[in-house]
DSSP file (Angstrom, degrees, kcal/mol; ACC not computed):
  #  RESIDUE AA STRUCTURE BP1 BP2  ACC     N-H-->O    O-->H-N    N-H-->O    O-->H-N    TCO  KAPPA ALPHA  PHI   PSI    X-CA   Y-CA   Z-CA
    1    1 A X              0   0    0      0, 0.0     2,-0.3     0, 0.0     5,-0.1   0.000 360.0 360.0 360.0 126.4   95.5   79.5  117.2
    2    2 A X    >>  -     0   0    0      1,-0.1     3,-3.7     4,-0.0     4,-1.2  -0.447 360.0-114.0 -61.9 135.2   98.1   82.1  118.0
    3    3 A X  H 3> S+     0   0    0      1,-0.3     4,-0.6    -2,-0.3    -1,-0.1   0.541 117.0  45.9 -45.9 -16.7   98.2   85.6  116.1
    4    4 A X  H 3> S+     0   0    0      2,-0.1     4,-1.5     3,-0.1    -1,-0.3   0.783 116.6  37.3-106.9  -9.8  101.3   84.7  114.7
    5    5 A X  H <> S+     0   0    0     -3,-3.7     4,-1.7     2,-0.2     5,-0.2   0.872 116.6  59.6 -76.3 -20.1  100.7   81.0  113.4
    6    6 A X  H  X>S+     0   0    0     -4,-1.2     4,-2.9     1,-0.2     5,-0.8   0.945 109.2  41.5 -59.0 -51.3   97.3   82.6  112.7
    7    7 A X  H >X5S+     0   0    0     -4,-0.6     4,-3.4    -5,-0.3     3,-0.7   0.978 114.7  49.5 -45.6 -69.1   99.2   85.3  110.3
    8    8 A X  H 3X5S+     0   0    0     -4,-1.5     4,-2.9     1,-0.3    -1,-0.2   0.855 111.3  46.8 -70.0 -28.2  101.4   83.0  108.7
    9    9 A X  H 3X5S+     0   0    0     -4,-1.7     4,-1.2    -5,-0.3    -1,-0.3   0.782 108.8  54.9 -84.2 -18.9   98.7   80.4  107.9
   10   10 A X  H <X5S+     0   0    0     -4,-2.9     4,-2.0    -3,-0.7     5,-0.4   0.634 111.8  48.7 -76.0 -41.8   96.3   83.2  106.4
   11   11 A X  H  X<S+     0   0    0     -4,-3.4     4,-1.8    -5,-0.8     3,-0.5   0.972 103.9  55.8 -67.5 -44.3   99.1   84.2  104.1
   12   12 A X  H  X S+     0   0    0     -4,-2.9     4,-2.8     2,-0.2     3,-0.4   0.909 103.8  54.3 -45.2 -59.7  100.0   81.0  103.0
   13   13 A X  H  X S+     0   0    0     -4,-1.2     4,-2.6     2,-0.2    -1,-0.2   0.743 108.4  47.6 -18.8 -56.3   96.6   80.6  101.9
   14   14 A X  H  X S+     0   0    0     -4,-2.0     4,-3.6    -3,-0.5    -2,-0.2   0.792 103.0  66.5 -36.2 -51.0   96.9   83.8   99.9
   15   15 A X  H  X S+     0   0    0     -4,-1.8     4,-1.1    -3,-0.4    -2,-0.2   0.959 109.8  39.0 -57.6 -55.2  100.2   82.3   98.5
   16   16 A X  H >< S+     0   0    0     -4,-2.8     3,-3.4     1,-0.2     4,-0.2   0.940 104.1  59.5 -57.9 -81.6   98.0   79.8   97.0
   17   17 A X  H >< S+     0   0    0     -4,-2.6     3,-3.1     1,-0.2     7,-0.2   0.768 109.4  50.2 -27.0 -49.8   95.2   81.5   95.8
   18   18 A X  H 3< S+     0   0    0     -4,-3.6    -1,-0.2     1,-0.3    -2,-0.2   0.721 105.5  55.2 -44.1 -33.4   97.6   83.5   93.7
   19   19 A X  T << S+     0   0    0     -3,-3.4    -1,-0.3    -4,-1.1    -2,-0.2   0.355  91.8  86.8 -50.0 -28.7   99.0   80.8   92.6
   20   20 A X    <>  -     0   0    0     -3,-3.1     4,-2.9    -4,-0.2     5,-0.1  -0.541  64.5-144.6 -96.4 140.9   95.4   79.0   91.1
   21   21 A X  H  > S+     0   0    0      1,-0.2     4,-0.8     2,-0.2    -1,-0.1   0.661 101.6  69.4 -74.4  -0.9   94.4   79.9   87.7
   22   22 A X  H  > S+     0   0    0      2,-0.2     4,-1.0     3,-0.1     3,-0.2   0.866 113.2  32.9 -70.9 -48.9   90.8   79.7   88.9
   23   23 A X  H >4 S+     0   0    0     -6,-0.2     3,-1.5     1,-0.2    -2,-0.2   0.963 118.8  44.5 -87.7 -47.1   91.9   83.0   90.9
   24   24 A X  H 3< S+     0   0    0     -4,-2.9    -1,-0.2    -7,-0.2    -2,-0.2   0.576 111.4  57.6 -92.7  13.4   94.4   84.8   88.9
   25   25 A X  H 3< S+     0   0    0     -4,-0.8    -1,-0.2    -3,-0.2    -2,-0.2   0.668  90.5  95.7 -73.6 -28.2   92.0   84.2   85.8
   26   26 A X    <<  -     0   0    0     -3,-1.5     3,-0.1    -4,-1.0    68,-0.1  -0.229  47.1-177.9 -76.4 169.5   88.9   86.1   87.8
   27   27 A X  S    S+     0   0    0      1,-0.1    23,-1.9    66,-0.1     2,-0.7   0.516  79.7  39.8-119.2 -52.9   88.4   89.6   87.1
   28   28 A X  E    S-a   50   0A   0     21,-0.2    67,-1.8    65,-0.1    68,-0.5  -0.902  76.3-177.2-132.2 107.2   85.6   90.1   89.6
   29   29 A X  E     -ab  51  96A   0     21,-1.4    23,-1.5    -2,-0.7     2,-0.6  -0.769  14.1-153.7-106.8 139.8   86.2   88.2   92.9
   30   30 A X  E     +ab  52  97A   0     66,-2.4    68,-2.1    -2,-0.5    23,-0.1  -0.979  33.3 146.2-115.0 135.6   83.6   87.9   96.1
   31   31 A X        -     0   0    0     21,-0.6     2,-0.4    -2,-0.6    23,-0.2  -0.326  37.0-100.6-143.5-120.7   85.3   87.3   99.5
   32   32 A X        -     0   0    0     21,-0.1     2,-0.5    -2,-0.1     9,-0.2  -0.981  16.6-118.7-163.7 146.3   84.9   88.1  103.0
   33   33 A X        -     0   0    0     -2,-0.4     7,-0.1    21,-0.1     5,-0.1  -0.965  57.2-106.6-122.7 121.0   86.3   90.5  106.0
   34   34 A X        -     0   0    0     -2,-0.5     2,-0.3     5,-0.1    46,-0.3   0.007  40.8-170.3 -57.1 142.0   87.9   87.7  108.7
   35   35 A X        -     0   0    0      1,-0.1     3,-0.3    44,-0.1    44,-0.1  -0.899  57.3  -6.3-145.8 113.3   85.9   87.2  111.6
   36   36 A X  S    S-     0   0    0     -2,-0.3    -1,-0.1     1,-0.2    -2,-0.0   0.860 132.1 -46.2  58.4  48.3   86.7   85.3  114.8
   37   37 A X  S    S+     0   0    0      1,-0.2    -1,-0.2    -3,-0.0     3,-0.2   0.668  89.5 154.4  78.2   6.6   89.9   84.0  113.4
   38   38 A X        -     0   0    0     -3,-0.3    -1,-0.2     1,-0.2    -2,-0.1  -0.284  68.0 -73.3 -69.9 158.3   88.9   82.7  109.8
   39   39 A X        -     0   0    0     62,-0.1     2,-1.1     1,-0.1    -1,-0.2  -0.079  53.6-130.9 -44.0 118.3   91.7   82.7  107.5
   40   40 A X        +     0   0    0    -34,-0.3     3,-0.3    -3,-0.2     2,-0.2  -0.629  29.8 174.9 -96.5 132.5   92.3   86.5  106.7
   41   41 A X     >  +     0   0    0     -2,-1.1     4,-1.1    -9,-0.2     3,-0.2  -0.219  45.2 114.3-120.5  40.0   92.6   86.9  102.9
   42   42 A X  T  4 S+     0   0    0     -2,-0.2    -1,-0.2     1,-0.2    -2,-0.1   0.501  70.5  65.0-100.1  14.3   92.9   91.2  103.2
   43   43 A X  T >4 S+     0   0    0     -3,-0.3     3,-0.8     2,-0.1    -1,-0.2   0.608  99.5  55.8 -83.7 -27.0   96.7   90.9  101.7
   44   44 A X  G >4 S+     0   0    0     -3,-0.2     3,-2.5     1,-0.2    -2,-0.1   0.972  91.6  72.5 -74.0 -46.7   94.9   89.6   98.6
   45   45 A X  G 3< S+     0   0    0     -4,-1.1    23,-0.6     1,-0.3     6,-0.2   0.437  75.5  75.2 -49.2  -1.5   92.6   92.7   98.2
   46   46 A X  G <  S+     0   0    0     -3,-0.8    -1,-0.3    21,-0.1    -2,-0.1   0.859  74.7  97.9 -76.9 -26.5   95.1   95.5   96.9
   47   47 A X  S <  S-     0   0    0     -3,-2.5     2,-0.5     1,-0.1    -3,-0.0  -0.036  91.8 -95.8 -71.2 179.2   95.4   94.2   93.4
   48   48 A X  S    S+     0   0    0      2,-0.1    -1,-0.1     0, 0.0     2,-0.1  -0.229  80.2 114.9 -91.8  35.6   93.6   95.5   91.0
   49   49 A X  S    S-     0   0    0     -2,-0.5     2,-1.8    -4,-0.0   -21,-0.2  -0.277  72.8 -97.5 -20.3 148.3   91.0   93.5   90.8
   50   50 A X  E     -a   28   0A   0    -23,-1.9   -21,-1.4    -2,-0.1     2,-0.3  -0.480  38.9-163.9 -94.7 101.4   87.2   94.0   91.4
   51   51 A X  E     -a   29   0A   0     -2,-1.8    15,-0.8    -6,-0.2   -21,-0.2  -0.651   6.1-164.1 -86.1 145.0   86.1   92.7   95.2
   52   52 A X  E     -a   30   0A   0    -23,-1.5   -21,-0.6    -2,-0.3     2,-0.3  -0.399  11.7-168.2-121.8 171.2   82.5   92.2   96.0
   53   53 A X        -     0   0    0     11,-0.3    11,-1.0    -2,-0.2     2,-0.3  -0.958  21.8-112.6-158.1 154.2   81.9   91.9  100.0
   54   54 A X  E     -F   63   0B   0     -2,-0.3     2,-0.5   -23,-0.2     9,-0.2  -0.835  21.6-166.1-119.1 173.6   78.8   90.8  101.5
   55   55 A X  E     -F   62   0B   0      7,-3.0     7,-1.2    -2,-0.3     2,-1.1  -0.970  24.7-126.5-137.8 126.6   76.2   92.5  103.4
   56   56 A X  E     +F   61   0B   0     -2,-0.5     2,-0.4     5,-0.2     5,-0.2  -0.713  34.2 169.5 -62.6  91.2   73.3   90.5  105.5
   57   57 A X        -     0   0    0      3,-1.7     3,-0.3    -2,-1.1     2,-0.2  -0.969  69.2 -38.2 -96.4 117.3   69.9   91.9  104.4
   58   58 A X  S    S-     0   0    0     -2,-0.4     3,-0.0     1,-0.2     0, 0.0  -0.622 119.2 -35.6  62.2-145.2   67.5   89.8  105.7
   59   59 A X  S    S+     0   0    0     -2,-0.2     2,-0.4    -3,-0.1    -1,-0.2  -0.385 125.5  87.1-122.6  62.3   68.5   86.3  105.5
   60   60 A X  S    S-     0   0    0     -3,-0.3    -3,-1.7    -5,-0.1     2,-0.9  -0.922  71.4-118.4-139.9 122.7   70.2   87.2  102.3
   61   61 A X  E     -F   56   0B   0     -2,-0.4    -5,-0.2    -5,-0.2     2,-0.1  -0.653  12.5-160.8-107.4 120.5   73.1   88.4  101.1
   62   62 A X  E     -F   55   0B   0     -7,-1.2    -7,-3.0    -2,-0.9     2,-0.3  -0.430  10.5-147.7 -60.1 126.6   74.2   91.3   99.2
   63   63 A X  E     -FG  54  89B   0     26,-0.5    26,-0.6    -9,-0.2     2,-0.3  -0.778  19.6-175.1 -94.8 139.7   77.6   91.8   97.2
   64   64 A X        -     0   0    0    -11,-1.0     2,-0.6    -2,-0.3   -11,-0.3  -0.968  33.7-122.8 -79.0 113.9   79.2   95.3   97.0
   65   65 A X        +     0   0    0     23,-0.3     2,-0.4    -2,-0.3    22,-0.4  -0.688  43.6 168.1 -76.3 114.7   81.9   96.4   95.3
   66   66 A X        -     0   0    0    -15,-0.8     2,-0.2    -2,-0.6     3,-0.0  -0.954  13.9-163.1-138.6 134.2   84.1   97.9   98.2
   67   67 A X    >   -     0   0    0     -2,-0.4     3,-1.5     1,-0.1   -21,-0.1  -0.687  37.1 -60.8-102.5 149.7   87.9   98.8   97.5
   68   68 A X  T 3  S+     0   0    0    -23,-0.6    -1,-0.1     1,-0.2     2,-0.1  -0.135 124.5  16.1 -40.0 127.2   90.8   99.4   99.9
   69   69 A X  T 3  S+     0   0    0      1,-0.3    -1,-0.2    -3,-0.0     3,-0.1  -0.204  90.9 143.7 109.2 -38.8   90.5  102.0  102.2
   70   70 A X    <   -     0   0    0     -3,-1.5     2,-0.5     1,-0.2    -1,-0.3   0.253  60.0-101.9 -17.8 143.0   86.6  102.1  101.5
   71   71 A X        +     0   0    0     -3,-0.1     2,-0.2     2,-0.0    -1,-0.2  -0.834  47.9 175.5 -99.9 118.0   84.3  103.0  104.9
   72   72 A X        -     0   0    0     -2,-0.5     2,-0.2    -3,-0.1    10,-0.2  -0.575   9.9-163.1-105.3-168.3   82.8   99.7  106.1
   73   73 A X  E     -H   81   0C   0      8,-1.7     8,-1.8     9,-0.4     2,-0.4  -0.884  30.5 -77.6-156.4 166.9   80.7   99.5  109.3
   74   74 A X  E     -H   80   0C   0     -2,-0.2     6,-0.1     6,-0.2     5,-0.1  -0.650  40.2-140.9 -90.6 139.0   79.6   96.6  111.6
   75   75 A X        -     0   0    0      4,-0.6     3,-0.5    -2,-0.4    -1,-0.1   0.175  35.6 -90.4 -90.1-139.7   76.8   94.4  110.7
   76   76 A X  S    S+     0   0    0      1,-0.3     2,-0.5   -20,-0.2    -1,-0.0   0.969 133.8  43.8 -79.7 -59.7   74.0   92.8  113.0
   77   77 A X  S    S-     0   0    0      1,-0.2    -1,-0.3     2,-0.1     3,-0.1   0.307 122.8-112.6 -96.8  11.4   76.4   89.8  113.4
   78   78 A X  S    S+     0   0    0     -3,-0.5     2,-0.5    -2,-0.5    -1,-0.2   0.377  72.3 127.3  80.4   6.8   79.3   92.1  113.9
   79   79 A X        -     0   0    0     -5,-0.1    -4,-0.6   -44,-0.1    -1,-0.2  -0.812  63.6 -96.0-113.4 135.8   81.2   91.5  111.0
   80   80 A X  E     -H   74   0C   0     -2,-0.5     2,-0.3   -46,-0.3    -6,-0.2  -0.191  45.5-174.1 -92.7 152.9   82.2   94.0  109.0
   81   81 A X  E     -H   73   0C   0     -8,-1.8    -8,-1.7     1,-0.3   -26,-0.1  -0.884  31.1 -93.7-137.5 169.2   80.6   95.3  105.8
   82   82 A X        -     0   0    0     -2,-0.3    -9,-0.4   -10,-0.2    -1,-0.3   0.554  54.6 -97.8 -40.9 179.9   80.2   97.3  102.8
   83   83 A X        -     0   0    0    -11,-0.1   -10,-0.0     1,-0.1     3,-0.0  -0.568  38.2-117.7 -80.7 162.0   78.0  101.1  102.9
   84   84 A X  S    S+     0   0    0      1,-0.1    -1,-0.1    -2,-0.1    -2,-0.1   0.110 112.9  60.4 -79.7  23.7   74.7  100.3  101.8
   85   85 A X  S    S+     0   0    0    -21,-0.0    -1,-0.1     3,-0.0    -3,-0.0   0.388  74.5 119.6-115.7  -7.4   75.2  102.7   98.9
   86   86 A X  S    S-     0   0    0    -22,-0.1     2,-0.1    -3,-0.0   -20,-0.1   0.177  82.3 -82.5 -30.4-171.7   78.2  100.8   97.5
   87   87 A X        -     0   0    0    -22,-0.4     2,-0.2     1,-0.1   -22,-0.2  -0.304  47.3-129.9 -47.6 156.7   77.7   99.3   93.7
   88   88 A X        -     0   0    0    -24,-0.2   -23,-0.3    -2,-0.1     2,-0.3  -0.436  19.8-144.7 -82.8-177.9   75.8   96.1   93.8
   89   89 A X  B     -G   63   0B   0    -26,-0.6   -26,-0.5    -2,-0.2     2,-0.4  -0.905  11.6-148.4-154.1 146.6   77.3   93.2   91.9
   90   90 A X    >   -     0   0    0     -2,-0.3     3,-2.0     1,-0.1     4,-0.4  -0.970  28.7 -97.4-126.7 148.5   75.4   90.7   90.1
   91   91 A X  G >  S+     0   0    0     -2,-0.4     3,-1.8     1,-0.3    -1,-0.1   0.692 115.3  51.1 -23.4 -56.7   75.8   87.3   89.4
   92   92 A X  G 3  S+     0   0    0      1,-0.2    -1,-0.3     3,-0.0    35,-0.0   0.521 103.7  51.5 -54.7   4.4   77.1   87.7   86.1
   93   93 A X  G <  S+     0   0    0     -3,-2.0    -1,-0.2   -66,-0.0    -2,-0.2   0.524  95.3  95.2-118.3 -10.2   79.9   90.2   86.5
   94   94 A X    <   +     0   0    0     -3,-1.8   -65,-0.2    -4,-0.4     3,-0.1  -0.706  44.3 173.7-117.4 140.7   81.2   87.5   89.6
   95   95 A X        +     0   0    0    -67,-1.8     2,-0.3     1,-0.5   -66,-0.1   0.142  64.9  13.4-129.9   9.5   84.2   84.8   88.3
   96   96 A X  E     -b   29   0A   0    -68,-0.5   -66,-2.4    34,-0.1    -1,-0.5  -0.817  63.9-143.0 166.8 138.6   85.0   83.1   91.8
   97   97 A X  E     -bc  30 132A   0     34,-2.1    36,-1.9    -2,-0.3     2,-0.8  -0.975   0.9-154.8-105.8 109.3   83.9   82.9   94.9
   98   98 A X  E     - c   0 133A   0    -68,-2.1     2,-0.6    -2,-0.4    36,-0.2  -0.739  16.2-168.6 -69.4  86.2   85.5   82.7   98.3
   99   99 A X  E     - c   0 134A   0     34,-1.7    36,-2.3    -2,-0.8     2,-0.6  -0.585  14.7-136.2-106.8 115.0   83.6   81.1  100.9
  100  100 A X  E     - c   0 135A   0     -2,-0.6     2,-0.4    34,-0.2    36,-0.1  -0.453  27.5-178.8 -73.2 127.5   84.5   81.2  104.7
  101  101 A X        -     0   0    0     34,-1.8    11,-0.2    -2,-0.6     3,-0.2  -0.900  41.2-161.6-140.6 132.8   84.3   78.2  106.4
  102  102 A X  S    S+     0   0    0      9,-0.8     2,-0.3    -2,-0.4    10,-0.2   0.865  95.4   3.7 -62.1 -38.3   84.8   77.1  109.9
  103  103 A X  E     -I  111   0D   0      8,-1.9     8,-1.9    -3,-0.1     2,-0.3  -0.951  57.6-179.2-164.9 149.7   85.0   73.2  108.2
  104  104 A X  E     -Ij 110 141D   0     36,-1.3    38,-1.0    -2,-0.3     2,-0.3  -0.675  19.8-144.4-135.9 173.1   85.0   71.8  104.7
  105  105 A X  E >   - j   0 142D   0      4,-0.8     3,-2.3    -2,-0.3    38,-0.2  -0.791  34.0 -92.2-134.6 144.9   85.2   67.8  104.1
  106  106 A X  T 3  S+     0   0    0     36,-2.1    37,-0.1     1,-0.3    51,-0.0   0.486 122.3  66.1 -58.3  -5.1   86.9   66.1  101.3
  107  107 A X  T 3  S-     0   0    0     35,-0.2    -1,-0.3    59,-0.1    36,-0.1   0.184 116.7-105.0 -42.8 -31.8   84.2   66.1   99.6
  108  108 A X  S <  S+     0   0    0     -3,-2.3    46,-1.7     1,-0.2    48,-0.1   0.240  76.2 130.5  93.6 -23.2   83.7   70.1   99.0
  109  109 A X        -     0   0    0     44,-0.3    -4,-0.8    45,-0.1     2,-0.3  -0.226  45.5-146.2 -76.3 157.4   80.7   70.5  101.7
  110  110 A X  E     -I  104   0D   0     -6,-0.2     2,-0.3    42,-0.1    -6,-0.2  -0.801  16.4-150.0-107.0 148.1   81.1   73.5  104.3
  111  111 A X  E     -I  103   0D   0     -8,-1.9    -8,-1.9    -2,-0.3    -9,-0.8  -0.951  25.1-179.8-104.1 123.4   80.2   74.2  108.0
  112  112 A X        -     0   0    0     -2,-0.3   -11,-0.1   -11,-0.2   -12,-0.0  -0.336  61.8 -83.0 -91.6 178.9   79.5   78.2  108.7
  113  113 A X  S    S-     0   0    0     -2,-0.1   -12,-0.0     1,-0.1    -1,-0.0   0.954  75.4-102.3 -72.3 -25.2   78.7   79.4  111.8
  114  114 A X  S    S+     0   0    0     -3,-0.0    -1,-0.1     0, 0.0     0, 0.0   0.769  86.3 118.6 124.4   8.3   75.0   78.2  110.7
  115  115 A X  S    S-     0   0    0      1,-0.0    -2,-0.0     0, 0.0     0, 0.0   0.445  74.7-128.4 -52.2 -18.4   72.9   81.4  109.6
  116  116 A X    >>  +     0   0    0      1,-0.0     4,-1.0     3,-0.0     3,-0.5   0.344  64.4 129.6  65.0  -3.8   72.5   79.8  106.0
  117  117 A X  H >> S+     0   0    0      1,-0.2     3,-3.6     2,-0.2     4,-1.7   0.997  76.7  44.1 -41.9 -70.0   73.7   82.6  103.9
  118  118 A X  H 3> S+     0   0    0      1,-0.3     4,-1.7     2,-0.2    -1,-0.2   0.723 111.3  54.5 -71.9 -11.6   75.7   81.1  102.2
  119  119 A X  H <> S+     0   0    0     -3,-0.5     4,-0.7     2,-0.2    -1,-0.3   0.800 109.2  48.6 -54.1 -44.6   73.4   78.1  101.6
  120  120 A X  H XX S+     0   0    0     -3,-3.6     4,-1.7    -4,-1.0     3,-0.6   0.932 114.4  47.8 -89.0 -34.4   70.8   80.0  100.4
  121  121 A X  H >< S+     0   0    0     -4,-1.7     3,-1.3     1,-0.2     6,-0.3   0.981 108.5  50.0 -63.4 -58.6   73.2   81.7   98.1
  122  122 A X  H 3< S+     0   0    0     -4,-1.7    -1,-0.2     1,-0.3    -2,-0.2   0.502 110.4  60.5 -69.5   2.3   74.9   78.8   96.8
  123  123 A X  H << S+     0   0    0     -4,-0.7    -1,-0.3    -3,-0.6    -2,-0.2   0.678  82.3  90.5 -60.3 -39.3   71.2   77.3   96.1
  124  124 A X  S XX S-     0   0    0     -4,-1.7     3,-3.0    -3,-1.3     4,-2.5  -0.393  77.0-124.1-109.1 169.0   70.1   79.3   94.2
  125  125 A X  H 3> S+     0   0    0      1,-0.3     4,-0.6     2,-0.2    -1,-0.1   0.835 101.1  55.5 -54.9 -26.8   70.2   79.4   90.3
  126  126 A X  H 34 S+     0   0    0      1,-0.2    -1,-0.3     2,-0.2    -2,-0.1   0.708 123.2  26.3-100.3   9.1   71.5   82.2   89.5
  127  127 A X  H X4 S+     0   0    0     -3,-3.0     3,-2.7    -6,-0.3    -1,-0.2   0.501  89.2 104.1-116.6 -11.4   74.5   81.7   91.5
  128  128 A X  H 3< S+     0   0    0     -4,-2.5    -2,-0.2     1,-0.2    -3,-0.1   0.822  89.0  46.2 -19.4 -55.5   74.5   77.7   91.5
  129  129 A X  T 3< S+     0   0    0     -4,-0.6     2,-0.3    -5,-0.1    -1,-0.2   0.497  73.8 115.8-123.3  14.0   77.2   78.0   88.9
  130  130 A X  S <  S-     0   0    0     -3,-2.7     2,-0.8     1,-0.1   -33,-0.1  -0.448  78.7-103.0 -52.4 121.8   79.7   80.4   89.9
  131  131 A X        -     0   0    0     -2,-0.3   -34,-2.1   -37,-0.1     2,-0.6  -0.187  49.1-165.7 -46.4  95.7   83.1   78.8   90.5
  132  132 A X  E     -c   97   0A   0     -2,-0.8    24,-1.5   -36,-0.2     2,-0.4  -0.780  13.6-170.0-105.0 135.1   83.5   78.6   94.6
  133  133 A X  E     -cd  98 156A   0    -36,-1.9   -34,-1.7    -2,-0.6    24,-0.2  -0.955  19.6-134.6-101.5 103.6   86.5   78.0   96.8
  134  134 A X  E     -cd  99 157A   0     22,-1.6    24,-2.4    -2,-0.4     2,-0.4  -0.417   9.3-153.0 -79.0 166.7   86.3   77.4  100.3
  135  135 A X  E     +cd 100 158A   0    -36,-2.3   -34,-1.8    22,-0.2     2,-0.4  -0.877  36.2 141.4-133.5 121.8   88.7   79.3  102.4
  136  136 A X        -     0   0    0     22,-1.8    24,-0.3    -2,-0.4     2,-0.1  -0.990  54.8-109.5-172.7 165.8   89.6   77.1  106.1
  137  137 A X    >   -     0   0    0     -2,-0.4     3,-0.6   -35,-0.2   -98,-0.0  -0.632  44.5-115.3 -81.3 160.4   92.9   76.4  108.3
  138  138 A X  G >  S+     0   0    0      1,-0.2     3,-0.7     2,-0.1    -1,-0.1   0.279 112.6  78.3 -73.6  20.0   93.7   72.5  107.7
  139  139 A X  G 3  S+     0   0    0      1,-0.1    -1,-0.2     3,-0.0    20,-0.0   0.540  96.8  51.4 -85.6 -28.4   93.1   71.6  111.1
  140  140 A X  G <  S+     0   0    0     -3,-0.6   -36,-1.3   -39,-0.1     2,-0.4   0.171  72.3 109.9-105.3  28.2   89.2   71.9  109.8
  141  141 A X  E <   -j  104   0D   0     -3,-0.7     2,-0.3   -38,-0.2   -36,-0.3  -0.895  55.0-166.3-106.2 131.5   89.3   69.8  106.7
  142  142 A X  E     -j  105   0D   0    -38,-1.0   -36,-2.1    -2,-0.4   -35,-0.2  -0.809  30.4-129.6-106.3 123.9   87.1   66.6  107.9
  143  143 A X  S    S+     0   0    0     -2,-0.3     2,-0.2     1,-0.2   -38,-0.1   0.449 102.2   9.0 -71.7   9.0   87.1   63.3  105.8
  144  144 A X        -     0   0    0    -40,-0.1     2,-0.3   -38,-0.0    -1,-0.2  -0.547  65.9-169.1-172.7 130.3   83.0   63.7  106.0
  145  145 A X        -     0   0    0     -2,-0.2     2,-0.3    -3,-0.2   -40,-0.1  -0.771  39.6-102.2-110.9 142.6   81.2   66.7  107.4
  146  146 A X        -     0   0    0     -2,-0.3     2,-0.4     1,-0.0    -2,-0.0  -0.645  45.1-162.4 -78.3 139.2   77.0   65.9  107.9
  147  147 A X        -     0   0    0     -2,-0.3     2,-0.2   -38,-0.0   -36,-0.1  -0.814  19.0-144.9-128.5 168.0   75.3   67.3  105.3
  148  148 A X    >   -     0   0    0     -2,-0.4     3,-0.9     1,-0.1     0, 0.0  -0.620  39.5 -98.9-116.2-163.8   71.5   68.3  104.7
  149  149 A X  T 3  S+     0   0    0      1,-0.3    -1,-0.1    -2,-0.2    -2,-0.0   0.423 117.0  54.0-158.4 -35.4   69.8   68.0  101.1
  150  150 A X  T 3  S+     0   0    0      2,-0.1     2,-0.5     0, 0.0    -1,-0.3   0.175  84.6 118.4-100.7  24.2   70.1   71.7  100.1
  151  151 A X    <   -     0   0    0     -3,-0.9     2,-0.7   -28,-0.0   -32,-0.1  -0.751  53.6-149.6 -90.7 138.6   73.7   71.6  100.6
  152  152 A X        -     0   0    0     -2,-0.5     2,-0.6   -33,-0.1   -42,-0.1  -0.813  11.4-136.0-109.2 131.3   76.1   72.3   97.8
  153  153 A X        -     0   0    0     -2,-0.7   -44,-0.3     1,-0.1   -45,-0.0  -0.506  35.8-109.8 -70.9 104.3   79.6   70.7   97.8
  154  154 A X        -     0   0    0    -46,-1.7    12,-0.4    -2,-0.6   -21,-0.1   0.397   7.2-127.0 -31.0 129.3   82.5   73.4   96.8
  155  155 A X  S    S-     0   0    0    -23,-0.4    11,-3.3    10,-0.1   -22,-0.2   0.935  90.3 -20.0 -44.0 -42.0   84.5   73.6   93.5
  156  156 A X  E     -dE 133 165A   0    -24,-1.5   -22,-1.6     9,-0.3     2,-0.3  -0.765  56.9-123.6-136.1 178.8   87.4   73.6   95.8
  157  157 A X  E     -dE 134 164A   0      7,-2.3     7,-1.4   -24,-0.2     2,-0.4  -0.901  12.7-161.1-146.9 137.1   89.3   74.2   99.4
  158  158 A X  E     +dE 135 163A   0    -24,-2.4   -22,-1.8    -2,-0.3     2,-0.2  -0.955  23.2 154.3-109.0 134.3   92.0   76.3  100.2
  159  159 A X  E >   - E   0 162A   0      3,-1.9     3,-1.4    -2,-0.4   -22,-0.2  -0.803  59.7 -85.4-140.3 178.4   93.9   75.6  103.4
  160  160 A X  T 3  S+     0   0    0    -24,-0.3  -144,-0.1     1,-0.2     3,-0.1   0.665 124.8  53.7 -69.1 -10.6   97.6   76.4  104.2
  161  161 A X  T 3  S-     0   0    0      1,-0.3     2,-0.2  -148,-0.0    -1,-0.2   0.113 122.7 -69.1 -97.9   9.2   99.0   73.3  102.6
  162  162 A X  E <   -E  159   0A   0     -3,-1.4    -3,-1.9     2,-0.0     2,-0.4  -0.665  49.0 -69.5 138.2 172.6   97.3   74.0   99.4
  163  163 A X  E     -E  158   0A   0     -2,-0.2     2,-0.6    -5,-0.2    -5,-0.2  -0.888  34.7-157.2-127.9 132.6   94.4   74.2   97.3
  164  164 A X  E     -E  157   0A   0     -7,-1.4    -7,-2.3    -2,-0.4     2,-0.3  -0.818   3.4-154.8-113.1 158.7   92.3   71.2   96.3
  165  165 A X  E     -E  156   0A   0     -2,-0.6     2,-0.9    -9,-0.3    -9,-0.3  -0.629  25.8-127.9 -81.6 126.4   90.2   71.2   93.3
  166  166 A X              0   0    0    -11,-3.3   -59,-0.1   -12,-0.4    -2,-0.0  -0.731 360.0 360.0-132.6 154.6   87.6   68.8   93.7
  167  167 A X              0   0    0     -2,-0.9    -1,-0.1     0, 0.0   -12,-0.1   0.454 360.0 360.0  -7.3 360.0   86.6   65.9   91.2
């Protein structure tokens, strides 16, 4: 995609989230720093809100609380993230999730690049019920994505033509 349809279509995206009451309801938000062209959602991060980031340890991932201007660094996969001395954030304190995905389905299911964070995170209990929104261009919403048996289908998708909730 070219850097300026790329732009426009990462704002629009923003434009929505702002829009959701799912979003402008959260207090404590987790999201992501754009990587190979995913939608970039860093126009969202100035408001005052609290942003969590994650950090790869193991094949797990750790939320931070990391604010504008804050020194991140590159991880093993090259994308960048919090110090390890940030704040942690724990499940409870988190009111929405942002999930990057390369392709979502009507349906709610994700494709990542395929590391499984975000599998293993959205397995397990004690974040199972956190509200999550995947974040993708529409060019990568799929009427059926293949899925495997620990996968969990998303509260929502945001794309540039809008965000659906699903059933």
């Amino acid at each position: 995609m070219p850097g300026r349809k790329w732009r426009e279509n990462s704002d629009r995206i923003c434009t929505h989230l702002q829009s959701s009451p799912l979003f402008t309801q959260a207090k404590t938000v987790l999201a992501y720093f754009s990587f190979r062209q995913e939608p970039d959602l860093s126009p969202l991060f100035v408001d005052n809100r609290r942003w969590g980031f994650p950090r790869c340890v193991g094949d797990s991932l750790m939320w931070h609380i990391c604010t504008p201007g804050e020194s991140t660094s590159k991880g093993a996969y090259g994308i960048l993230e919090p110090h390890p001395d940030a704040p942690i954030l724990q499940p409870d304190e988190v009111d929405l999730i942002l999930v990057p995905s390369v392709a979502c389905d009507v349906r709610g299911y994700r494709l990542g690049y395929g590391g499984g964070y975000y599998d293993r995170l959205l397995s397990s209990s004690q974040w199972a019920h956190q509200p999550t929104i995947g974040i993708a261009f529409e060019f990568a919403i799929s009427p059926e994505l293949p899925i495997d048996e620990w996968d969990k289908p998303l509260h929502g998708v945001c794309t540039e033509t809008g965000l659906r909730m699903m059933p």
